[in-house]
C-alpha positions as CSV (number, residue, x, y, z in Angstrom):
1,X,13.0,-39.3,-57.0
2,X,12.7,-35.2,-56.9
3,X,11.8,-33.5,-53.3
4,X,8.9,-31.9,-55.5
5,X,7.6,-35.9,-56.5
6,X,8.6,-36.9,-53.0
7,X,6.0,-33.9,-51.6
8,X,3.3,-34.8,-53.5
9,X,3.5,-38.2,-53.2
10,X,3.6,-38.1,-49.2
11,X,0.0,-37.4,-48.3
12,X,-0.6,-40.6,-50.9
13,X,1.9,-42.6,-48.5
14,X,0.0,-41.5,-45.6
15,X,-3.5,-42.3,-46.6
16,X,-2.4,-45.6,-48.1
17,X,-0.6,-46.3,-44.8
18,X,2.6,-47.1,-46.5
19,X,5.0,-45.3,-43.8
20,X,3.1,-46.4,-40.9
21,X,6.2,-46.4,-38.7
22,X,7.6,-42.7,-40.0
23,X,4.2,-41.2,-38.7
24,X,4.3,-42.7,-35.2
25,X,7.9,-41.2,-35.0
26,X,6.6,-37.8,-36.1
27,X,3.9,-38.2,-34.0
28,X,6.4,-39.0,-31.0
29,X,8.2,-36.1,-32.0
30,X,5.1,-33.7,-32.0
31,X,4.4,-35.3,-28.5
32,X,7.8,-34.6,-27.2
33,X,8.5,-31.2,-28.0
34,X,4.4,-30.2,-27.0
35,X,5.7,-31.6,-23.4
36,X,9.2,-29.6,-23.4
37,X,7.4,-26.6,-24.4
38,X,4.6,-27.2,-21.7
39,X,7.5,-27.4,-18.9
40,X,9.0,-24.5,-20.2
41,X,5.7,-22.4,-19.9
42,X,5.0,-23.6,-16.4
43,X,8.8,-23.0,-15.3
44,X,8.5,-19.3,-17.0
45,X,5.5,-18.7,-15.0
46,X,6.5,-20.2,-11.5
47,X,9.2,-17.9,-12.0
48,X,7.3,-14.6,-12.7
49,X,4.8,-14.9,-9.8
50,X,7.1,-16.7,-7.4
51,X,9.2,-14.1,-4.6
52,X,12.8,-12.6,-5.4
53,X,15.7,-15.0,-4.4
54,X,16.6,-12.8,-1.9
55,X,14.6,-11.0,0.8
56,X,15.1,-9.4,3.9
57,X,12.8,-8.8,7.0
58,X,12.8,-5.9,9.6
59,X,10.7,-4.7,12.5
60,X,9.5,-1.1,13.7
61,X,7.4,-0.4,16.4
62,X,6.0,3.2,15.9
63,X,2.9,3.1,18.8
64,X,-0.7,2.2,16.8
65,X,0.1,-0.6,14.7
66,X,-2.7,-0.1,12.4
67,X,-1.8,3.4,12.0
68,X,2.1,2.5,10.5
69,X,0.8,0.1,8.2
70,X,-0.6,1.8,5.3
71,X,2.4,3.5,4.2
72,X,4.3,0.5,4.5
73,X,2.2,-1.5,2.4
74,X,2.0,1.5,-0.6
75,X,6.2,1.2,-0.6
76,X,7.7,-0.4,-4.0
77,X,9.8,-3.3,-3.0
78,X,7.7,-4.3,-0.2
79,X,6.4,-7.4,-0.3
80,X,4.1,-8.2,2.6
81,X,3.6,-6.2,6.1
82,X,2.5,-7.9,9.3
83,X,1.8,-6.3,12.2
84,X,1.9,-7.7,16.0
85,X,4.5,-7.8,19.2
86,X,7.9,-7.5,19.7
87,X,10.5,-6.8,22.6
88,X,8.8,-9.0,25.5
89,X,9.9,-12.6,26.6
90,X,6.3,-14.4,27.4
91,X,5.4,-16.5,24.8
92,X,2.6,-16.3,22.2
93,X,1.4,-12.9,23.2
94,X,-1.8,-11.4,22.8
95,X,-3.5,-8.1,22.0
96,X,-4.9,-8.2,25.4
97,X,-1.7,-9.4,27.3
98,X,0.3,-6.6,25.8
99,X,-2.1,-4.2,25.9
100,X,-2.0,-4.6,29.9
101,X,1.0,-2.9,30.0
102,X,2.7,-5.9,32.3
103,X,5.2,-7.3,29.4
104,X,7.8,-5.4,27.4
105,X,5.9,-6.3,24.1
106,X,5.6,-3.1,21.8
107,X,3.0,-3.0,19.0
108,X,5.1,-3.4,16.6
109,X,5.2,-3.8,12.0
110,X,7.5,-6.8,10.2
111,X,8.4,-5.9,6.8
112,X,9.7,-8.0,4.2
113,X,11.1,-6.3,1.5
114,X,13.1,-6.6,-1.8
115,X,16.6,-5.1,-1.2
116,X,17.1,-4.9,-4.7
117,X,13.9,-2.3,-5.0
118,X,14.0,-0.8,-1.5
119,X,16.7,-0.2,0.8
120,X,16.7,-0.4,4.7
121,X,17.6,3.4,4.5
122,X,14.4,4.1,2.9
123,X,12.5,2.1,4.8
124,X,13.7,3.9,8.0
125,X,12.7,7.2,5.6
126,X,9.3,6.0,5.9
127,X,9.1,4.8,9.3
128,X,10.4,8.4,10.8
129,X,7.4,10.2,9.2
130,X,5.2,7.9,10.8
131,X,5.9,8.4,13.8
132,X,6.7,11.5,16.6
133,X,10.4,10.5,16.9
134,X,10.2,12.8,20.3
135,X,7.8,10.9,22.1
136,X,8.9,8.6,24.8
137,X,6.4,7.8,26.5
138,X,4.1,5.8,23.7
139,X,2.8,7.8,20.4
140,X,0.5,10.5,20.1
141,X,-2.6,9.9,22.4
142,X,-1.9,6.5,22.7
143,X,0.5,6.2,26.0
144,X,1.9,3.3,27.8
145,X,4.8,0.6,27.3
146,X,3.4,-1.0,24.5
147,X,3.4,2.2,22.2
148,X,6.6,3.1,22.4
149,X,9.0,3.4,19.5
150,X,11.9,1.5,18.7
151,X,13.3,0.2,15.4
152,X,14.7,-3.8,16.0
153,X,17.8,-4.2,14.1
154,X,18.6,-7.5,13.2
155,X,22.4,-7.1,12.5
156,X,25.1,-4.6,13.0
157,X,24.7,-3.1,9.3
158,X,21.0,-2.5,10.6
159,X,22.4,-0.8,13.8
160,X,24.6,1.2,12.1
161,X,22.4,2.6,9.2
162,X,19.6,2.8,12.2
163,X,22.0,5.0,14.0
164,X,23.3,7.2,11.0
165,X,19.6,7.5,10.0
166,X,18.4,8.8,13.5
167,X,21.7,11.5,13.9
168,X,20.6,13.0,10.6
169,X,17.1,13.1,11.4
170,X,18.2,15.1,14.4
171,X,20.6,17.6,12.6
172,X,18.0,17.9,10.4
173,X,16.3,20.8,12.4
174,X,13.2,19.3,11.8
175,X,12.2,18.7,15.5
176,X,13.3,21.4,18.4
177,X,13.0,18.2,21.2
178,X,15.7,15.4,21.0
179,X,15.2,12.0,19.1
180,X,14.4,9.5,21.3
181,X,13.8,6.4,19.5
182,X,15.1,3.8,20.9
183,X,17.4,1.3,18.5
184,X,17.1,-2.0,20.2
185,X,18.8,-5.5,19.0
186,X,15.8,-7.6,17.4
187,X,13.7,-10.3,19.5
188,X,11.4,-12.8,18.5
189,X,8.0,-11.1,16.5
190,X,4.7,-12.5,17.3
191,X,2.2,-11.9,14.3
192,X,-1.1,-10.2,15.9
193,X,-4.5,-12.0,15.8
194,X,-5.9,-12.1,12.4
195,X,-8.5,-8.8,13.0
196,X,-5.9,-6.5,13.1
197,X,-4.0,-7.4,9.8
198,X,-4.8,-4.8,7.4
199,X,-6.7,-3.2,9.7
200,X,-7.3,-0.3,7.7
201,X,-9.4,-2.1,4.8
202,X,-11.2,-3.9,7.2
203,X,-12.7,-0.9,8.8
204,X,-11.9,1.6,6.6
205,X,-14.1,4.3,8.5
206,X,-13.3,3.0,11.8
207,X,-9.3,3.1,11.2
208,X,-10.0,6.9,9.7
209,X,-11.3,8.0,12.7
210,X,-8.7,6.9,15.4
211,X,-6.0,8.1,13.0
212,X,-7.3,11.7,13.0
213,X,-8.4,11.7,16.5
214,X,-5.0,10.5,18.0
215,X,-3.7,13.8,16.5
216,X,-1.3,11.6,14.3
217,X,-2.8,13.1,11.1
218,X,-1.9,16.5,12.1
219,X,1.3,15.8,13.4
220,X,2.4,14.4,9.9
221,X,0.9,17.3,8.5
222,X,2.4,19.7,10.0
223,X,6.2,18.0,10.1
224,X,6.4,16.7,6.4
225,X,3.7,18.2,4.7
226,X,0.7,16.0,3.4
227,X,0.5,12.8,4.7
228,X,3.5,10.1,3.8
């Protein structure tokens, strides 16, 4: 029997139900590979949308934590901001227990970030133009405990490239006062209620206004140019 007989004689076979059992095994076979390639879809996807294997997390407190955000969240290779509290001891803190000036809480950003996109270097590149690095006593109008700055290190890598980062900022010449930022060892953050996430695309005009008015706007401005 030729393959060209056999090929034109199959769809016969099949109408006439003469290989009954050869079609359930083709059909098992259809089934079979649909699935694999099903899985294979689903695992190619899970992998595109789910997070890098490694991430890392850091925390900056630069005085206004709505105002430190934006620039943050505009960064390549940073995955998700949050702001809240960081540096105190009570537990659970709120906007209005820290904002009483009676814990050591700072307002303060956590940023996780893809190493492989972003470095903690640049990260701290982005934080100093936030921020008036000469200011000890809170940032810009807003004064008090709570707005002071201070970058958290979470191990001695992150103190060191902390510290390198702040003596070049001050050979830099780009501030005539000393750099006063504190570098402190990290403590337990405290995501802030849910109102101030994102604060500036929840109130847009709001969040405008205070940045401008605190003088922050201006101080960029006139350090680095147009705003970070």
């Amino acid at each position: 029997m030729t393959k060209r007989w056999q090929a034109k004689r199959w769809p016969e076979f099949i109408r006439n139900g003469d290989a009954p059992e050869l079609s359930k095994i083709d059909n098992m076979r259809l089934f079979r590979f649909a699935y694999l390639l099903l899985l294979c879809l689903a695992a190619a996807a899970e992998a595109q949308n789910s997070p890098p294997a490694t991430t890392k997390t850091t925390v900056f407190a630069g005085g206004c934590f709505w105002c430190i955000q934006p620039a943050f969240d505009k960064a390549p290779g940073v995955l998700k901001t949050t702001v809240g509290y960081c540096g105190g001891t009570e537990p659970n803190p709120t906007y209005a227990l820290v904002g009483s000036e009676k814990t050591n809480y700072r307002e303060s950003i956590q940023i996780t970030y893809d190493p492989g996109k972003i470095s903690y270097e640049q990260l701290l590149d982005i934080y100093w133009k936030q921020i008036d690095p000469t200011q000890s006593d809170g940032q810009f109008t807003d004064v008090g405990p709570s707005y002071r700055a201070a970058i958290f290190y979470g191990s001695d890598e992150e103190k060191k490239v902390a510290e390198t980062s702040k003596e070049k900022l001050a050979h830099s010449g780009k501030f005539k006062k000393p750099i006063v930022t504190e570098i402190l060892p990290a403590m337990k953050f405290y995501p802030a209620e849910e109102y101030h996430q994102k604060y500036y695309q929840q109130n847009p005009e709001h969040f405008e206004a205070f940045e401008h008015g605190s003088g922050r706007v201006s101080f960029q401005k006139k350090n680095w140019g147009d705003k970070p």
